[in-house]
C-alpha positions in Angstrom: 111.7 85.7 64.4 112.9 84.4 60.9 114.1 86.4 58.4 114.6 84.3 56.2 113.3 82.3 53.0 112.5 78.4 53.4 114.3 76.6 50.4 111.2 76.1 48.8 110.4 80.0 49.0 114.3 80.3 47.9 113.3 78.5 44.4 109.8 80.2 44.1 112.0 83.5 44.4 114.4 81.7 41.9 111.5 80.6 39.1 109.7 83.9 39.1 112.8 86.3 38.7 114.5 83.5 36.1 110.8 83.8 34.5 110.2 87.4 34.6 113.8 87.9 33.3 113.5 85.9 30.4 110.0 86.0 29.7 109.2 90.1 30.6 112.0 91.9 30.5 113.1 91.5 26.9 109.5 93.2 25.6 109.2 96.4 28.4 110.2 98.5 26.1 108.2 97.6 23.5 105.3 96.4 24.8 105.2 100.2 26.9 105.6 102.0 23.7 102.8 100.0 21.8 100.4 99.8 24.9 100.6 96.3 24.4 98.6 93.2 26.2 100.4 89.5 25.7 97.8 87.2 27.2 100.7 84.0 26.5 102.9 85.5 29.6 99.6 85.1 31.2 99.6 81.4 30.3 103.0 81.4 30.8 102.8 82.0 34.4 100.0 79.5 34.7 101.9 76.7 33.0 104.9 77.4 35.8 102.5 77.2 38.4 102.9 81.1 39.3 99.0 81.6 39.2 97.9 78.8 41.7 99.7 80.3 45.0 96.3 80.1 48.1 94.4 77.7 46.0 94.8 74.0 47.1 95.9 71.1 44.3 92.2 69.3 44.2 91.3 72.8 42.7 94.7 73.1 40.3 96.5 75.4 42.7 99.8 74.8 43.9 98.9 74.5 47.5 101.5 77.5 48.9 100.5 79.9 50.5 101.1 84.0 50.9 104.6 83.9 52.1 105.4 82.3 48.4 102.9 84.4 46.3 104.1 88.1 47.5 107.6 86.6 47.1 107.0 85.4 43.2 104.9 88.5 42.6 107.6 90.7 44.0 110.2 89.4 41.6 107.8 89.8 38.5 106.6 93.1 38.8 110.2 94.6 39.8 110.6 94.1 35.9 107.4 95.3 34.9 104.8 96.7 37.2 101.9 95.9 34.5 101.9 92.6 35.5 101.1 92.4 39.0 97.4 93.3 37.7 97.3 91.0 35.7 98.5 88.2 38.3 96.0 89.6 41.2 93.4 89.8 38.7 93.2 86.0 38.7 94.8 84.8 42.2 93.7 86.8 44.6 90.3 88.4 43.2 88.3 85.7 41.3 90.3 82.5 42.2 90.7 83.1 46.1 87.2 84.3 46.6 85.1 82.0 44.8 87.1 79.4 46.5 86.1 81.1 49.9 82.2 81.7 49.3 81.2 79.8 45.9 79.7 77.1 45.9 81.5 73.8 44.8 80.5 73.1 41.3 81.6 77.1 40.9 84.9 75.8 42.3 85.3 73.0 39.8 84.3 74.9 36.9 86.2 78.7 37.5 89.4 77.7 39.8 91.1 74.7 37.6 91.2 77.9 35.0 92.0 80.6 36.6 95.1 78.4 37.8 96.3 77.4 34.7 96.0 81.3 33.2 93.6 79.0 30.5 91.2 81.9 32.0 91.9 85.6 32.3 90.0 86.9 35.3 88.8 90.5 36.5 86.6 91.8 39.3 84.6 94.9 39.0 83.2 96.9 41.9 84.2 101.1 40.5 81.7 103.1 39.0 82.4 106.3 37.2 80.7 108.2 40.6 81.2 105.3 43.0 84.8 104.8 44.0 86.1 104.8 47.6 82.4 104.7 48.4 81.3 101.1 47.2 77.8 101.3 48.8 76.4 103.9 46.2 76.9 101.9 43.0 74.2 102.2 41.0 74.5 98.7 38.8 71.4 96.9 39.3 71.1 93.2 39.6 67.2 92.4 39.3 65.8 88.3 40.3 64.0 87.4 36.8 63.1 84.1 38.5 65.0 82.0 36.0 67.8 83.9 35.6 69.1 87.9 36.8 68.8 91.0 35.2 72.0 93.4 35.2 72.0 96.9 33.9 74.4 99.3 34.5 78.0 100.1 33.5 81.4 99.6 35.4 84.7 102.3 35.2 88.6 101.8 35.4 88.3 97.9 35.6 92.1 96.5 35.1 91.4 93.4 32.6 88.0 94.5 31.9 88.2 93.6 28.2 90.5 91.2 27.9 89.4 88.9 30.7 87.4 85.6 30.3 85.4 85.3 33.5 84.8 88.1 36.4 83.5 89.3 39.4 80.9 91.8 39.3 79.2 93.7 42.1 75.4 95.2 41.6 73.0 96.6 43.9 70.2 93.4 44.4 68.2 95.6 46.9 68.7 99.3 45.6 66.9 101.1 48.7 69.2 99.0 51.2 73.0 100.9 50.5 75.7 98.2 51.7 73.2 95.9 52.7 71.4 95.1 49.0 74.6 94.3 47.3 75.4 91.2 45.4 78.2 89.7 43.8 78.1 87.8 40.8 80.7 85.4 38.5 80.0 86.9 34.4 81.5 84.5 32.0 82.1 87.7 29.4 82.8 85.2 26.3 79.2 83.8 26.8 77.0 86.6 27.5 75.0 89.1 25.6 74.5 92.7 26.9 77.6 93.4 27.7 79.7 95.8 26.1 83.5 96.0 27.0 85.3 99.5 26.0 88.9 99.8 26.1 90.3 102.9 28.1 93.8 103.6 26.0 94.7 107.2 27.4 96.0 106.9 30.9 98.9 108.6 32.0 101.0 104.7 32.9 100.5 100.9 33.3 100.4 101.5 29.5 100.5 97.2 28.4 98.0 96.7 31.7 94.0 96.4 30.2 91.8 99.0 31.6 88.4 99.1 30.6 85.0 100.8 31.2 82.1 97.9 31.3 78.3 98.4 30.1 76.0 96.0 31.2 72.1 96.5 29.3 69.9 93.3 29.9 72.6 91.1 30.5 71.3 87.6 31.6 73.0 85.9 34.6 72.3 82.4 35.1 70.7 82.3 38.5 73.7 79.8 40.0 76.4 82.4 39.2 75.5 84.3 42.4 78.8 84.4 44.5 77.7 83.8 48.3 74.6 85.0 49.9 72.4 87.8 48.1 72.7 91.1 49.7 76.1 89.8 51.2 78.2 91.3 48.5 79.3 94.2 50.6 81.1 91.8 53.1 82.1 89.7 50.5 83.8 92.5 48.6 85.7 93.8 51.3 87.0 90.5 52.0 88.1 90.1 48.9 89.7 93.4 48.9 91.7 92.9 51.9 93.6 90.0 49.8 93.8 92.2 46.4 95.3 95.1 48.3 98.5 92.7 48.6 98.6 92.6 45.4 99.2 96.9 45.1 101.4 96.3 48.4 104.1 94.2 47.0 103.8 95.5 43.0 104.3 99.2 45.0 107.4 97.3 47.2 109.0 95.9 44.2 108.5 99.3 41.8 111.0 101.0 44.7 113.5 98.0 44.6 113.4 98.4 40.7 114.1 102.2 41.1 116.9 101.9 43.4 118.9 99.1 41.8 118.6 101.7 38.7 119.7 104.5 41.0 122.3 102.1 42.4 124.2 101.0 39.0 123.5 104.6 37.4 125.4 106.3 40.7 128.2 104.1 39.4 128.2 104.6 36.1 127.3 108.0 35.6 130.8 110.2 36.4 130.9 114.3 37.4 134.2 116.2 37.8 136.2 113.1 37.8 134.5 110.7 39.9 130.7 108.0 40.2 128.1 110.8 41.4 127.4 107.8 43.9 130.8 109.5 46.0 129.1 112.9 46.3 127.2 113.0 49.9 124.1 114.3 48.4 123.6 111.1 46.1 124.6 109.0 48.9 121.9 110.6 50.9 119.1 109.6 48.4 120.6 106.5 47.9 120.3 105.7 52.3 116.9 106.9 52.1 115.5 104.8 49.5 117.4 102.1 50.7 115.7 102.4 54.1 112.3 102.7 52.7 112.6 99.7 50.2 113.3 97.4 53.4 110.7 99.0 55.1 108.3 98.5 52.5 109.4 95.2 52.1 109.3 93.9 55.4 105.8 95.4 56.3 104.4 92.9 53.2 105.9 90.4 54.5 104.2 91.0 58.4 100.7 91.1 56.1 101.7 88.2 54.4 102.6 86.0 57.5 99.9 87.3 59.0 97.4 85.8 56.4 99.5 82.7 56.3 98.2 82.0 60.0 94.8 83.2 59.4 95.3 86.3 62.3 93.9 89.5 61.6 95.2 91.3 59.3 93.5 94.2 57.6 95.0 97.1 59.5 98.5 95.6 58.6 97.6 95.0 55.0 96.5 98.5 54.7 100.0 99.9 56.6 101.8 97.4 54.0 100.0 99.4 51.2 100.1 102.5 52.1 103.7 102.6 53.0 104.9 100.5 49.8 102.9 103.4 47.7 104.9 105.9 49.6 108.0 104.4 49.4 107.3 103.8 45.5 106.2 107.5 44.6 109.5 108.9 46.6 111.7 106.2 44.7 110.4 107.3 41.7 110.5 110.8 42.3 114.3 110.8 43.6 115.1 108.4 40.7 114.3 111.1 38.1 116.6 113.6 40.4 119.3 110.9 40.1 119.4 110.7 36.6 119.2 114.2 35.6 118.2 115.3 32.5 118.8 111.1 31.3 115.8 110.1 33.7 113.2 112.9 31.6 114.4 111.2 28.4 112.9 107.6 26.9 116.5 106.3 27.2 116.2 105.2 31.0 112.8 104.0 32.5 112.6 106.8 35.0 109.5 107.8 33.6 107.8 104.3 33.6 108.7 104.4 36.8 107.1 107.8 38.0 103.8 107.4 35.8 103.3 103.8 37.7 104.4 104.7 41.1 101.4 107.4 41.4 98.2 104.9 39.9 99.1 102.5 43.2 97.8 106.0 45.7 94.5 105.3 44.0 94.2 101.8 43.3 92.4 99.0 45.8 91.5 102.3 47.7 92.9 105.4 48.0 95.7 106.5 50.5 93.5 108.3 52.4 91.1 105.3 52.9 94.1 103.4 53.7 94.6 106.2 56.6 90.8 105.7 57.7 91.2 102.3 57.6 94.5 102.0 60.1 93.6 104.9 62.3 90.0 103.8 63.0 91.3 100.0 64.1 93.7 101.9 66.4 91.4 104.3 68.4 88.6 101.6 67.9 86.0 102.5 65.9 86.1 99.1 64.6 87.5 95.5 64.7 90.9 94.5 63.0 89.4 91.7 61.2 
């Protein structure tokens, strides 16, 4: 067993935390205080090659693989957790699935761009009363003949209105639950019918786009169906299995972030004449989130190997993202205890810490579908896939 990084996974590491350092770090501040969006680190990223990790050359990937993605991901949202949306809203959601089920002139036409971040992606399953239950959306998707027919609206979709092209999930066969769903590629800059609604109050991931979607008549050119009709169910929870990596290893590098803070602040920070990082109690805190970082860490890294060989791997994605989200929240929560009264203030990003940690318990299903998910592989009610 290897525990280390190739050389070329040494230089990804090397380019994304060089990249996220120059490129991210110097506008946190700001950009979290103005709720700001730059699309250009977007293209940034593309332009590096950052956005092409699973995607083979002939389709403008890079042609690595999982081992170097979660690596350069890591490294970018230990700076700012806003951007690993923003990446797996266009690796590992449109990008990697239409590569696996479209067709090949959707290939040639959505990857290349997707790659180069010349395209902002998004997909959208959530509904305003369908979350952890996909398979009672209510968006319809109705065969016109020429063309499909989508009415409906879409809630808390990360890129919603700022994204190019998307994934969107609508019931094809209403009366049929998981089995009448369909999943279709929207090019949002050249279709009527849709209307895209920022959400600004959320309580974090403040410069990360979140929007609620309203689809009335909107045409869909019959060839942007994604897969089979009536196979979106499948096809979503495939997909899903690869996004939740995405929450695994932004949740893994939010607790590194919040114990290298606790780490240098320990130092720094002195209390009847000495660092509070020589009092046993600090020290304490300081072991546990230590232990859980590595933890958290190491289990995205089995998920990620695992997908590297093409083994199963959903039960040990979901353990990945589960624990990371755990491991995050406590970080967070024992970072504000560090700092005192400095981690309540705007000083010290204790709080950008805490109000990201919690959205990763919810997002790419909740921790207690993540529970569901592992325990039912393990007593058998269904297949690790």
């Amino acid at each position: 067993m290897d525990f280390g990084f190739s050389e070329e996974q040494a230089m990804i590491q090397e380019l994304a935390a060089d990249f996220a350092k120059k490129e991210i770090a110097p506008y946190v501040e700001q950009d979290e205080e103005n709720h700001y969006y730059r699309r250009e680190i977007l293209t940034k990223m593309g332009e590096l090659g950052l956005l092409g990790f699973n995607i083979p050359e002939e389709y403008g990937g890079n042609g690595l693989g999982w081992m170097e993605s979660v690596t350069a991901l890591y490294e970018i949202a230990k700076v700012h957790t806003s951007w690993r949306l923003s990446i797996s809203g266009n690796i590992w959601g449109p990008a990697l699935t239409i590569l696996e089920h479209g067709t090949e002139e959707q290939k040639q036409k959505y990857i290349p761009g997707l790659c180069s971040g010349e395209l902002v992606g998004s997909f959208a399953i959530t509904e305003a009363n369908s979350g952890s239950d996909v398979a009672s959306m209510k968006m319809t998707a109705k065969d016109m003949g020429d063309h499909w027919l989508l009415n409906g609206s879409k809630m808390w979709i990360s890129g919603g209105h700022t994204s190019d092209v998307g994934l969107v999930f609508a019931k094809t066969d209403p009366s049929a639950g998981s089995r009448g769903i369909s999943c279709f590629i929207i090019d949002y800059n050249n279709t009527e019918g849709i209307t895209r609604i920022p959400i600004e109050k959320k309580v974090g991931m403040w410069p990360a786009p979140t929007s609620e979607l309203v689809f009335e008549d909107a045409r869909i050119p019959k060839e942007n169906l994604l897969g089979e009709e009536n196979r979106g169910f499948q096809l979503c929870m495939w997909m899903l299995n690869n996004t939740r990596m995405g929450c695994a290893t932004g949740a893994a590098a939010l607790s590194a972030a919040c114990l290298e803070g606790c780490i240098q602040y320990a130092n720094e920070r002195k209390q009847f004449g000495q660092p509070i990082g020589k009092f046993q109690m600090i020290q304490q805190q300081i072991a546990e989130m230590k232990m859980e970082d590595d933890a958290a860490r190491y289990l995205v890294y089995r998920a990620a190997w695992l997908k590297e060989n093409k083994l199963p791997s959903q039960r040990e994605t979901s353990i990945a993202k589960l624990y990371s989200c755990n491991a995050a929240v406590h970080a967070a929560n024992t970072a504000m205890k560090i700092y005192g009264s400095y981690g309540y203030s705007e000083e010290y990003p204790c709080g950008r810490w805490l109000r990201d940690a919690k959205q990763f318990e919810t997002l790419e299903g909740t921790s207690n579908i993540h529970m569901t998910i592992v325990a039912g592989i393990e007593l058998g009610y269904q297949p690790n896939r």
